[in-house]
N, C-alpha and C positions, 0 to 999 in steps of 0.2 A: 583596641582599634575597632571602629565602626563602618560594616561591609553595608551599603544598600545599592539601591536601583535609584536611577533619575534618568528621567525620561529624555531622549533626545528630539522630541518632536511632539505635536497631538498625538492623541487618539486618531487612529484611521479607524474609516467604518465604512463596508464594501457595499454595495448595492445589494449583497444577496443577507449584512448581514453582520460579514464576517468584520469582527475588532483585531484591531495589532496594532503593538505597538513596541518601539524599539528602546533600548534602557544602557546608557554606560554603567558600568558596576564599578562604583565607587568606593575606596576607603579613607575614611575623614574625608571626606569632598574631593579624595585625588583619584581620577578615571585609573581603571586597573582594566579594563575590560569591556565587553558589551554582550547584553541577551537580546533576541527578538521573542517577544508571545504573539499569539493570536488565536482565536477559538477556533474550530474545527466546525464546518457548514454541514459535512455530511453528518455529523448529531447531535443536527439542531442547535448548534452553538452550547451545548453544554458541555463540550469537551475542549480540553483548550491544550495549546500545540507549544513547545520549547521548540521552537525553529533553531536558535543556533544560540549557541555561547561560547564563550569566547573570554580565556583569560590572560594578561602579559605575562612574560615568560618570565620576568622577576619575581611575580606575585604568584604565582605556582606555587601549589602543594602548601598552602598556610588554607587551606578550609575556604577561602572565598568563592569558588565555585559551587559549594554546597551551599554557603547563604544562599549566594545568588540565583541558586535553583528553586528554595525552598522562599525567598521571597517573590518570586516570580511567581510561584503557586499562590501567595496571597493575592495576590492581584488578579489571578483567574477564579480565585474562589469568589472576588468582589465583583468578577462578571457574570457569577453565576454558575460556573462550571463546578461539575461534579466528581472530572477528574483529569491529570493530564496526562500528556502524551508529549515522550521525548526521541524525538528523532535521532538515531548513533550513528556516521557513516561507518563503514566496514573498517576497519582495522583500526578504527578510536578505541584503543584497549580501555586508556586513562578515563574515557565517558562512561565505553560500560561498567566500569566499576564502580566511577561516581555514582549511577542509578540506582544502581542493582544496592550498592548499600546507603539510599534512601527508601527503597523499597519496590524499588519499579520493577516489573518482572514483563520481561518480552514476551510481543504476542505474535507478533508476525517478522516477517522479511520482505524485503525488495528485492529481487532478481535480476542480471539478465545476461546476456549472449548474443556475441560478435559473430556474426554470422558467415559462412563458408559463400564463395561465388557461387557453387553448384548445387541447390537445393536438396536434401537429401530426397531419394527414391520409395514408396510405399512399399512394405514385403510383399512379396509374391502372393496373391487373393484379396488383397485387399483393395477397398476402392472408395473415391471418392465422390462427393457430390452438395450441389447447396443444399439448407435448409428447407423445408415447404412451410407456407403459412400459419398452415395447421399445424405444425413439429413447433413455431416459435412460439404459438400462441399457447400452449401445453408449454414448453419449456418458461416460460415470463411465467404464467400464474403457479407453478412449482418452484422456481427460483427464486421469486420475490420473498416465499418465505423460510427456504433452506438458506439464502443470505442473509437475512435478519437473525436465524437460527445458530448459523456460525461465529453473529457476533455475540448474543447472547448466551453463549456457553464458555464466551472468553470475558465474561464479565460486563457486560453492557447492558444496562437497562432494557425492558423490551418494545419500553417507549424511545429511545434513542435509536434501539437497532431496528426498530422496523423506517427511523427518518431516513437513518443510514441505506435499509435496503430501499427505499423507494430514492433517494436522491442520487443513488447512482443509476438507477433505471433511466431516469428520467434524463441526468445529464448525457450520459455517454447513449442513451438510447432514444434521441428526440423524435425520431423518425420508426419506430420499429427495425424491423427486419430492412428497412429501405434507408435507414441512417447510411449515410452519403462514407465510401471508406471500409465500412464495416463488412464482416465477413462470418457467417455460420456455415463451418464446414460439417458436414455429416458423413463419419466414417464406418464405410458397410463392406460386410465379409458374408459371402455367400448370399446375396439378395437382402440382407437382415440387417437394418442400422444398431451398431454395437458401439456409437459413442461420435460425442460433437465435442467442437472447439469453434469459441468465439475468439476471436483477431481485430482488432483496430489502432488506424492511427494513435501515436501520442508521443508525448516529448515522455521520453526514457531515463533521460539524465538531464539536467541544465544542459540547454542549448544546444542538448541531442534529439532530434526526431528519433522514430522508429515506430516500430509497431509493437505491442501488449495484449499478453492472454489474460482477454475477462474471464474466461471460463473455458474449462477443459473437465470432460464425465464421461468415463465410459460407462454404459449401460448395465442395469440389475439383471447379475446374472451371467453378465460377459468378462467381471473383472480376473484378474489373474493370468490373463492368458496374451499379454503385450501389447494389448490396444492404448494401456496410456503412453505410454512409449511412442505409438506410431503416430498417436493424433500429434503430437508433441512436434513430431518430426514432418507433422503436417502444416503445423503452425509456422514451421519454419518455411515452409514452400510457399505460404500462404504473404508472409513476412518479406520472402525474399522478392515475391514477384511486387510487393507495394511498394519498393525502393530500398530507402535508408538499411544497410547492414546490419541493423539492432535489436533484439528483441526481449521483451519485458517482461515480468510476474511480478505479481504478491504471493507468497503464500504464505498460511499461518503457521506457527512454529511449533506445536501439537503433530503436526500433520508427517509424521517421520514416513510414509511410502514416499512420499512430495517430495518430499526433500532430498530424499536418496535419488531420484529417478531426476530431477533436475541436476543434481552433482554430477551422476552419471553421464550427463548430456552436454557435459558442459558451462553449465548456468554457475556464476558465481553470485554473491551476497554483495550488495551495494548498500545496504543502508538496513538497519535492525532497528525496530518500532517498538520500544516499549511505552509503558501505562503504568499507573496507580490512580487509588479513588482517592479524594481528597475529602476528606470526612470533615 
């Protein structure tokens, strides 16, 4: 029997760029299922995305999901891409296995947490306050290239990962410090800023608002001693006063303090980001 792809519709192609397009997964010409692709804008369209897949519950477990994986990847490599990226939700066990033995190896996580009515409270000396101009303009020209840097240690060209870091700057950051929503909290202990967290608007889940930490750091020098914790719990305060009960992360999956200290907190896993290079 013969597993491919046929397309249910054109080629889309977005204003910024981005191609997708969606495919029933066929065997001998009889629909078993359906994949969506489409490339990935933040780098630079050379990385391209397994949105979803999808096979009938008859057609289980005969191998047609791996075609249908690995044919998808042809058609990304004939867009140009150089590697993709499959989206897992959280307790798709049967996905991660599928990847993981094609080769895909997880780089990050999507987070997040249901929020309490009563925001939690600052420990006793600590205090907060906004950003100053000067703090964001220092913090953009050292971020811009510790996130390019983050992506390139996880396998990403450094021509991709610096599109990456400047297309998030740019999207989520149109405005500066004055993007409408946004929030740089600066957390100080004893007169001395020992760590910020950025907070904004964003849809959390399909169809869920909420608000998302772009960035949380505590200061060189100050680590260890419960500042990522507090800002954490600052984001929530920060979160809770913007409305919606939700609140978001990325983080990378290297990053084992992160991950324990979000466990800790509450944060559960929504969705696991793997990759591989398509040579």
């Amino acid at each position: 029997m013969t597993t491919t792809l046929r397309p249910t519709g054109p080629l889309q192609q977005a204003g910024d760029g981005t191609k997708s397009r969606s495919y029933e997964v066929c065997v001998n010409g009889r629909a078993v299922g359906a994949v969506e692709i489409a490339t990935d804008p933040g780098f630079a369209h050379r990385a391209g995305l397994v949105r979803s897949l999808r096979i009938d519950e008859p057609d289980r477990r005969r191998g047609r999901a791996t075609v249908a994986v690995l044919a998808a990847e042809e058609v990304l490599r004939g867009w140009g891409c150089d590697q993709a990226q499959a989206l897992v939700p959280a307790g798709a066990e049967a996905a991660v296995r599928l990847v993981e033995s094609l080769g895909y190896t997880e780089r990050s996580r999507n987070m997040d947490k249901e929020l309490t009515a009563e925001p939690p409270a600052l420990p006793e000396g600590l205090a907060a306050r906004p950003m100053t101009e000067a703090e964001y303009e220092a913090w953009r020209a050292r971020s811009m290239d510790d996130y390019a840097r983050s992506w390139i240690d996880r396998g990403v060209s450094p021509e991709q990962a610096r599109a990456k870091s400047e297309a998030s700057h740019r999207d989520n950051l149109p405005e500066g410090l004055a993007t409408p929503g946004t929030s740089f909290t600066v957390l100080v202990h004893g007169g001395d800023a020992v760590g910020h967290v950025w907070v904004a608007p964003r849809e959390v889940r399909p169809g869920r608002p909420g608000s998302y930490v772009y960035d949380v750091e505590v200061a060189e020098g100050q680590r260890g001693k419960g500042y990522g914790r507090a800002l954490m719990r600052l984001a929530e305060r920060v979160a809770a006063e913007a409305g919606p009960p939700l609140l978001g992360l990325h983080v990378f999956s290297g990053n084992t303090p992160a991950l324990r200290l979000y466990d800790s907190l509450g944060y559960r896993t929504t969705q696991h980001n793997f990759f591989r290079p398509l040579l």
